[in-house]
N, C-alpha and C positions, 0 to 999 in steps of 0.2 A: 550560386556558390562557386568559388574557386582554389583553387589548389592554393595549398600555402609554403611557402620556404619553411627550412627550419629555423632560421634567423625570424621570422614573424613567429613564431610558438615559442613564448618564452616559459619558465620553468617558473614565472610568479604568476601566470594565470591559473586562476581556481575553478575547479568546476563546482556549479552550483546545481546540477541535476546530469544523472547518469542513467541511460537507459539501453542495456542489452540485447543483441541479437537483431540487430537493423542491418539489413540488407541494404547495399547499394542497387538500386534497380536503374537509374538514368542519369547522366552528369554530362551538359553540355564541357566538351572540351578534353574528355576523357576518352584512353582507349576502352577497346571493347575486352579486353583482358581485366579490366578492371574491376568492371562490373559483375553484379552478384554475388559480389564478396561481401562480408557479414562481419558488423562492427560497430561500436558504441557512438549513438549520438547522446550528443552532449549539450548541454547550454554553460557557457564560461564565463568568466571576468575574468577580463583582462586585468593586466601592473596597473594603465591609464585609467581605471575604471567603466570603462567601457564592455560591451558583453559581446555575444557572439555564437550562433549556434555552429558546432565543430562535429565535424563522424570524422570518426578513429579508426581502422582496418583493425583486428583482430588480432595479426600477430606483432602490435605492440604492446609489451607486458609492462603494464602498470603498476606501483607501488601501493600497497594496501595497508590503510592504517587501523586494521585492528593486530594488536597486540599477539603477538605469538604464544595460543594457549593451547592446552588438549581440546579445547574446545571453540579457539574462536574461528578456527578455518576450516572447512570442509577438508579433510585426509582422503583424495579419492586416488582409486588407481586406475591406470588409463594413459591414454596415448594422446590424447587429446589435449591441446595447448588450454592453460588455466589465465584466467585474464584478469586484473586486479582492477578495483576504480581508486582515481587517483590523479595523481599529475604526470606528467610525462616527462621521462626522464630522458639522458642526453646520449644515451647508447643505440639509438634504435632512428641516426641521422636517414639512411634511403626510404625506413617507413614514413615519416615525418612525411616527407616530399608527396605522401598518398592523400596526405587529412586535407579532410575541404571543407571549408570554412566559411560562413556570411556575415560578417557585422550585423546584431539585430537594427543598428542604427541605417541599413540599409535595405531590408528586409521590407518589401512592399505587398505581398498577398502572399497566402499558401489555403493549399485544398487537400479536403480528406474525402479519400475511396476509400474501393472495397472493403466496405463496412466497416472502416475506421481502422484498416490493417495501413493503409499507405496512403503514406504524406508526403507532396512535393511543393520546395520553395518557388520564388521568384521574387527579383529583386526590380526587374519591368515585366510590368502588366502585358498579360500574353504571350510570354516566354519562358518557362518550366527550364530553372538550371538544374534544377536538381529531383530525383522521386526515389522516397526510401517505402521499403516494408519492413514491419512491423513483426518478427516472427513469436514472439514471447507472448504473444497477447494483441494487444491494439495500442491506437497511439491516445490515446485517452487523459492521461495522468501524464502526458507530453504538453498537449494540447493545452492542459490548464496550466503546469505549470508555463508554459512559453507565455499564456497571456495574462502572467505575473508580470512579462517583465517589459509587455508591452499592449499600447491600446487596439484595440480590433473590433470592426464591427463586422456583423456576419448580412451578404446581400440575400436578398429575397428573391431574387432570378437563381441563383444557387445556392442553395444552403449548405453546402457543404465549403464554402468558398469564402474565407475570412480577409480581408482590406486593414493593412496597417493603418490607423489613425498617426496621423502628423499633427505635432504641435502648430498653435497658429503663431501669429509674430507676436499678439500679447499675451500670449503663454511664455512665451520665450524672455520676453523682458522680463514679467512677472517672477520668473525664474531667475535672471541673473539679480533681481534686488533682493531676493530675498535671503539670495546664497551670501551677496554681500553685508547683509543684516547677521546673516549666521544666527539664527533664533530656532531653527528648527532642525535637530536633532535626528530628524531621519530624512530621507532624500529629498531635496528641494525639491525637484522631479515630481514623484510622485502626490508629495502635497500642493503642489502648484495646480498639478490633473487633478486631485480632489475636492479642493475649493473650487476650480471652474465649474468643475462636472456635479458636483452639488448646489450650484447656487439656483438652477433650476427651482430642483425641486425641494431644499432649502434656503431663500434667500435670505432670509432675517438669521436665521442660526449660523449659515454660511457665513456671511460676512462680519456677525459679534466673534466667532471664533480665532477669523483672521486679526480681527481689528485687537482683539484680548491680546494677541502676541505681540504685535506693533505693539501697542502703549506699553508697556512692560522696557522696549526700549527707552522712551523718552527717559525713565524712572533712575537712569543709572547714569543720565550724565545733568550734570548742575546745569547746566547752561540749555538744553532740550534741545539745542542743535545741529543735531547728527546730520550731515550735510554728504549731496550727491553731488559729484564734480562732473562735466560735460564739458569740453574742451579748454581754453584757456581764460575766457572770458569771467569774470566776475558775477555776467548776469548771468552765465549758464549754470549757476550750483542752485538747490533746491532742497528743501527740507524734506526728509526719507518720507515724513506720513503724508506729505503731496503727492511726492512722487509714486508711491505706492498705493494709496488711495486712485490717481487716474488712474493706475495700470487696471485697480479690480475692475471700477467700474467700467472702464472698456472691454476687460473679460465678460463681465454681465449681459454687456452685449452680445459678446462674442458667441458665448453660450447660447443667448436666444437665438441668434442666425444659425447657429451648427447644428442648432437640431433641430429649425426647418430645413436647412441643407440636407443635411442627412434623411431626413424624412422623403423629401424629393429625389434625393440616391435611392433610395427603395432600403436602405439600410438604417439602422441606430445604434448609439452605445450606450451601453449599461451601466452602471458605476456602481456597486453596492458592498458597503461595509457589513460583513456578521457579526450580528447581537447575539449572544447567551443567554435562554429562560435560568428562573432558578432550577435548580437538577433535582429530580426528583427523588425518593426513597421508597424502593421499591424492595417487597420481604418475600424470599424462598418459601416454597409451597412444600409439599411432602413428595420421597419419592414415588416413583410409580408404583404398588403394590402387584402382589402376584394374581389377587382379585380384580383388582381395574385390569390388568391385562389382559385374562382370559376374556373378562366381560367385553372386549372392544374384539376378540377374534368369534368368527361361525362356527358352527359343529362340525366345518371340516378342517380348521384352525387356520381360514385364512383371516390374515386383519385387515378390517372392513372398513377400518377409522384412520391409514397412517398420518393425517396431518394432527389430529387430535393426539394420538400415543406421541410423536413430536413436540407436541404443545407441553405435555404434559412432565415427557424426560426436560422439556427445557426450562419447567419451571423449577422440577425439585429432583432430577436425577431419578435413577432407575433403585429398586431393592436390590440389595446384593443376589438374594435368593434365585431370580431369576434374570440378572445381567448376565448369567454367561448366554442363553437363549437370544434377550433383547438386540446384544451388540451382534449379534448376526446379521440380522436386518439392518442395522444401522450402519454396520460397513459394508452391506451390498454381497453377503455373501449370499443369505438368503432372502430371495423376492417377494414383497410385502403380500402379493397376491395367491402363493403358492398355496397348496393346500399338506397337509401333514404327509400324506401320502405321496406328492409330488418332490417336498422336499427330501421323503427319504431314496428318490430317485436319482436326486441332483446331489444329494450329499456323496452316494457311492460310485455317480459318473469324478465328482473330486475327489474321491480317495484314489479314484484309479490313474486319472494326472497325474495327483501325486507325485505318487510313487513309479511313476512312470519319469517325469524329470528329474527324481531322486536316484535314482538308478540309472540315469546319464554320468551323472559326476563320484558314483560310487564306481563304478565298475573304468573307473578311466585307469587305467597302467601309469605304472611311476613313468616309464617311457614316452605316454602319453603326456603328463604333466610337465616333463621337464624341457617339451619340445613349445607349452603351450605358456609361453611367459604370463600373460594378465592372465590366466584363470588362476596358475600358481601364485601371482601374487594377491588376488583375493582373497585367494582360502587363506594365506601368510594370515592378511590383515584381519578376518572373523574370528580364525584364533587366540589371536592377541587382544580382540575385543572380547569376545566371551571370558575371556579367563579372568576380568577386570569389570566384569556388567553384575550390578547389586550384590555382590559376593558377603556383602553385609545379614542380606536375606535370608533365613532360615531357606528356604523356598530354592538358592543356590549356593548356598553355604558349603564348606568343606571339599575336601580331593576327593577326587575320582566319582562328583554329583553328577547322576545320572540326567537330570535335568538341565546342566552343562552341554551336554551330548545333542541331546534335543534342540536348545538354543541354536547351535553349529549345524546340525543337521537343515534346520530350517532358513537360516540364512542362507547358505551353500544353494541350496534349492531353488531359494529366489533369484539367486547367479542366474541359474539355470532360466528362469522362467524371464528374468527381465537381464539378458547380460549388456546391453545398452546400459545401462545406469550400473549393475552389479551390484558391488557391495559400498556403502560411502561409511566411513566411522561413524557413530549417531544411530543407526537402524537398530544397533542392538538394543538401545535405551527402547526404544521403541515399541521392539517387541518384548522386550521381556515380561511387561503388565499381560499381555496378552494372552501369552502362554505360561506365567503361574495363572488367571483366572479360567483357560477355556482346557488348562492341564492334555487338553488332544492334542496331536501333532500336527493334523490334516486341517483340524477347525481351525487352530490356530494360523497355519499356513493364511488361508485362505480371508482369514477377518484380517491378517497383516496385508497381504496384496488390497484389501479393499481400503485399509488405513496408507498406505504410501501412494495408492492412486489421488489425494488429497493433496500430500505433501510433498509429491516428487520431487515438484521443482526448486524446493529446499536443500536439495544434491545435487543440483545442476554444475557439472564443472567448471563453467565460467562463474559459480556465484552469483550469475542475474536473480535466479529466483529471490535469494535472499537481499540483494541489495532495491528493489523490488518492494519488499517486504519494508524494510529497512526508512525507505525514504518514505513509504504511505503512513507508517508509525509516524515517523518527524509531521508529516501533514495533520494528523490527529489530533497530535498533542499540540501543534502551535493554533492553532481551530478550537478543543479543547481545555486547555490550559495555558493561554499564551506568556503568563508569568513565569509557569516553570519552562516554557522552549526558552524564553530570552535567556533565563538563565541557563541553560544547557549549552545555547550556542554562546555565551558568553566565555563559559569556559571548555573550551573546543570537543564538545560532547551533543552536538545538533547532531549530528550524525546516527546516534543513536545504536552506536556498533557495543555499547555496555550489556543491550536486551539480544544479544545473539544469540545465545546461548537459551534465552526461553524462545526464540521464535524455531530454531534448528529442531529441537526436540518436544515441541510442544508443551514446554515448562515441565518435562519429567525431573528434573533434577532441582526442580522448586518445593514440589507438594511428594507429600508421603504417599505412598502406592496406593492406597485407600481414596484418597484424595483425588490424585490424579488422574482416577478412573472416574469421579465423578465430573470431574473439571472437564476430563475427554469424549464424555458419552454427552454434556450440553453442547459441547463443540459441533458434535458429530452431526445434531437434530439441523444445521442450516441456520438458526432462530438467533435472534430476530433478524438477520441481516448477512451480506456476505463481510468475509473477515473480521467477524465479532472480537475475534482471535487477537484481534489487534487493540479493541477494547478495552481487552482483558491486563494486555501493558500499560493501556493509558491508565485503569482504575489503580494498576499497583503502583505506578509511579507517581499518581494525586496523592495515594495515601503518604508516599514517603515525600511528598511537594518542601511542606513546612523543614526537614530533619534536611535536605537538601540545597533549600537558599538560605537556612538560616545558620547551617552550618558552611554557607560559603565554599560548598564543597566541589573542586574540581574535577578533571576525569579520573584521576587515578583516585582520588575517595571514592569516587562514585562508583566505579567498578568495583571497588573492593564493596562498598554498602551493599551495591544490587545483588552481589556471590553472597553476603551474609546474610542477604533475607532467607534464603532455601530452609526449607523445612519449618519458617516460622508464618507463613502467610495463609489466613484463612480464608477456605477454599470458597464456603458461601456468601461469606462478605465483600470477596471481590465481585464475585460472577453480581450479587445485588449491584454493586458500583455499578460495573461494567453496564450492565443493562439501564440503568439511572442515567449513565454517560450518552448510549445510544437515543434514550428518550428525548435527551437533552438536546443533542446538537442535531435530531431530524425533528426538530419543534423551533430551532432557530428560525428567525424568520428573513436572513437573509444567504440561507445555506449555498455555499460554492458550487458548481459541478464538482471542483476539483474532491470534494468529501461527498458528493452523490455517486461518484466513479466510484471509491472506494469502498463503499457501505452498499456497493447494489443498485444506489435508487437511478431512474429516469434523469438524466442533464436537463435542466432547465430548457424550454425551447425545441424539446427534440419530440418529433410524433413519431408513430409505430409506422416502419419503412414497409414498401411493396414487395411484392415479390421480384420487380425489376430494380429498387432501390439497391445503390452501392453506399448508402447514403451509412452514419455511424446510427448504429443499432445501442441500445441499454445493453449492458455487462452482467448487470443484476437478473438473478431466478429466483432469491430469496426474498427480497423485499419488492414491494410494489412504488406505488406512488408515494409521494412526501407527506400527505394526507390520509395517505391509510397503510403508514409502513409497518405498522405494527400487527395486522391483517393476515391470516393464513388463507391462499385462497384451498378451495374445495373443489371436489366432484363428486359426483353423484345428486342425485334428484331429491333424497333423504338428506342433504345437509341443512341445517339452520345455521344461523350465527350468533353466539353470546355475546356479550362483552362483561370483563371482571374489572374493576375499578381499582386502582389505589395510588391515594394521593394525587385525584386527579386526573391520572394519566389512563385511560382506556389501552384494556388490553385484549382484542379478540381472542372466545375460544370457540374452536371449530363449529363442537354439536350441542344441542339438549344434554346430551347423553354424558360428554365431557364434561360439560357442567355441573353436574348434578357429581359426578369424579371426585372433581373439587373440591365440590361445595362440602 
């Protein structure tokens, strides 16, 4: 990678994936002041059409295109520069002169470390221009998509170590006849590498496919002469389905030599399009009763079963009777192995926290406050949100609601407990379900800390969390439902910035507070998979698919549609979709990494690393293998393993015991 002028960054390149918090860690050519600075890698198109992996330093502020709502930007208060994704605008000429840039068309190897946190290029083999870390996470959902947009085979002397594949010279013709034919409607490129790379192991379907496009040409001219010109000669011009007919058949070749070549590299490439089973229909169970609960805890009440009561809240939700109990343990307030007597030890070591952080920010002097800019402006901002949080609600209805007080008290607190992050707008929606259901100050306190340890990074001041969020939704739904992404990115809504507002709050201002507690407590179980959560968008937005392209609806309908569904979306009928969808696309039989990254599972090709391995490790706790993802694993020596049926689709329950729950 190299430094770029600002006259090479122009304001028509687009970025096609943004990714947060990447560290500069090594840059041949750079000084040492440089480095360790922390900044957006990108992958872009160029005006030329051409692409380019780009890191952006941090303090250039980008332009952000979600709409200016109460709700579509994080309001956070803070000292800390806010960083937008977007294009780069022309105010910020000495930063520019930072970003460093590769052409992927130049782009010859990169490798991933420590444990898939850092990645470095190289454009010649055995020369490392460049090594970024990863701090948001890993470089995972980088990795795939980068080898979107290019071919790469992974070597068997290191597997952490991927080889850009280079077209051969009859790929390269093959390509420029076809662009000259103009017949194919998405990247010559790309379908030029798909025909070769399937004739393998399609060659009769491979080559009817191509040949069905050809003939289609003769069809539209009288005469069937569609003619290739080569110099000035007479004898050099050639009828297109000659010329294109040699080209395959010497790819065919080509194909066979390249992947005994490859084979003899110690390396191979893979080429695989995702199919979709049919989706299955899968129906909500009952919630968890006050009898199934007690029967899964001992006579000194600890619970003996947590992956079963798990199973159980994720098939049909908890009873009201006893969810204020349940969601203790499920936000980590209280530890599944406690016993009745231990927890009421641990409850009044957390009242004395409490009120212990509470009484930091009570007893502060106006003197105090006024010398202490962010805490003052916090507290500004939880006033102003409490006084506006479901005020609709019996529950916080009317002046001078005592339960108002509460809400402020408890935020203010978490200042206290987390003032890293503080107060962001959004936390009150949050809490509020929480503390009308656990009506305590201290309980409530505490199942809040264990719910924003989830969601933190949904208030991250630069927005990565959410933009994060943001692009794995888009991954979903075009994996998912590839009809409705065309349409979205059709009409400039791929981005997916419409669903902010449910991924910021966890769709509290979707479902009625009844609702939402149940919608929150199946969240909470882990099940079936990591960021279900995301699922849960794809199901609402299948359902509204048809009222969407048939309505030809752009982003501004579409925004306004997604804000009109609230308060009319049923709560059980998604979460069924939802898990129908998850069934769906880990029974595909040619599933991405890029959607095994996202759902938890194992990458294709990766074994469980050593204790000296820096090699990338699975992401996924929640789901296992692709063959048994719908699997709880257990412990203890007493567990068995059910399976429940429907439509098909096997679905593990933990015990005998749980079963018989069910049944």
């Amino acid at each position: 990678m190299s430094s770029s002028s600002v006259e090479e960054i122009t304001d028509q390149s687009n970025d096609l994936f943004t990714q947060d918090g990447v560290l500069l860690k090594a840059c041949s050519g750079r000084p040492v002041n440089e480095l360790n600075s922390i900044g957006m890698l990108c992958i872009v198109q160029n005006s030329d059409g051409t692409k380019s992996i780009e890191w952006r330093p941090s303090d250039i502020i980008t332009v952000c295109a979600v709409q200016e709502q109460d709700w579509a930007l994080v309001n956070a208060i803070g000292r800390r520069q806010r960083t937008f994704s977007g294009n780069l605008t022309a105010d910020y000429a000495t930063a520019r002169a930072r970003i460093i840039r590769m052409p992927l068309n130049e782009l010859k190897i990169f490798r991933v470390t420590n444990r898939n946190q850092q990645m470095s290029f190289s454009n010649k083999v055995g020369v490392w221009q460049s090594t970024f870390f990863f701090q948001h996470g890993n470089a995972e959902v980088f990795i795939a998509y980068l080898k979107s947009h290019v071919k790469t085979a992974k070597s068997s002397r290191d597997r952490n170590t991927y080889l850009v594949v280079e077209p051969t010279d009859e790929t390269r013709a093959l390509n420029r006849s076809f662009t000259e034919l103009d017949i194919f409607q998405e990247n010559t490129t790309d379908v030029v590498w798909n025909i070769v790379s399937n004739l393998k192991e399609r060659p009769y379907e491979t080559t009817m496919e191509a040949f069905s496009k050809l003939s289609s040409i003769g069809l539209d001219y009288n005469s069937g002469s569609q003619l290739l010109y080569y110099g000035n000669e007479a004898s050099s011009k050639r009828d297109v389905s000659e010329e294109v007919a040699d080209l395959l058949t010497k790819s065919m070749v080509a194909a066979e030599e390249a992947h005994s070549v490859t084979k003899s590299d110690e390396y191979e490439v893979i080429s695989m399009k995702p199919t979709l089973p049919p989706r299955p229909s899968i129906p909500r169970s009952t919630p968890l009763s006050q009898e199934k609960w007690e029967g899964l805890q001992d006579t000194l009440g600890r619970v003996t079963e947590m992956d079963g009561v798990k199973q159980l809240i994720f098939r049909g939700g908890v009873a009201h009777s006893i969810r204020k109990q349940v969601w203790k343990y499920l936000l980590d307030y209280y530890p599944w192995h406690m016993t009745h007597a231990e927890l009421k030890a641990l409850q009044k070591k957390r009242t004395d926290e409490y009120y212990c952080m509470k009484l930091q920010w009570r007893s502060m002097t106006e003197g105090q406050e006024s010398r202490f800019t962010e805490y003052r402006d916090r507290k500004s901002l939880v006033e102003k949100d409490v006084n506006r949080t479901d005020r609709t609600h019996p529950f916080f209805a009317g002046d001078n609601n005592p339960n108002l007080e509460t809400l402020q008290d408890i935020l203010m607190t978490y200042v206290m407990y987390n003032f890293d992050l503080g107060y962001v707008q959004g936390m009150s929606d949050i809490l509020a379900p929480l503390l009308l259901l656990m009506g305590n100050e201290v309980d409530t306190f505490w199942c809040f800390v264990g719910f924003m340890e989830r969601i933190a990074s949904n208030f991250d001041m630069d927005q990565a969390g959410m933009k994060h969020q943001l692009l794995q939704l888009q991954q979903l739904v075009m994996f998912a439902s590839p009809e409705l992404a065309q349409h979205l990115a059709l009409k400039d809504s791929g981005n997916m910035y419409f669903c902010f507002r449910w991924l910021l709050v966890w769709f509290k201002r979707e479902f009625s507070l009844i609702d939402i507690m149940r919608l929150w407590e199946v969240l909470w179980t882990g099940l079936p998979c990591a960021n279900f959560h995301l699922l849960i968008c794809v199901a609402i937005l299948e359902a509204e698919k048809e009222v969407l392209i048939s309505g030809d609806y752009g982003f501004t309908e579409i925004l306004k549609h997604v804000n009109e569904l609230s308060m009319r979306i049923e709560v059980n009928k998604v979460l069924s979709s939802a898990e129908g969808i998850y069934h769906q696309i880990i029974s595909a039989p040619h599933l991405t990494d890029q959607i095994r990254i996202i759902l938890g599972l194992t990458p294709l090709g990766t074994s469980a690393p050593t204790e000296d391995d820096d090699a990338p490790e699975a992401t996924g706790t929640n789901c296992k293998d692709n063959d048994a993802a719908a699997n709880v694993s257990t412990s203890g020596t007493d567990m068995e393993e059910a399976v429940l049926e429907y439509d098909g689709i096997e679905i593990s329950i933990v015990t005998q015991t749980v079963w018989a729950l069910l049944a």
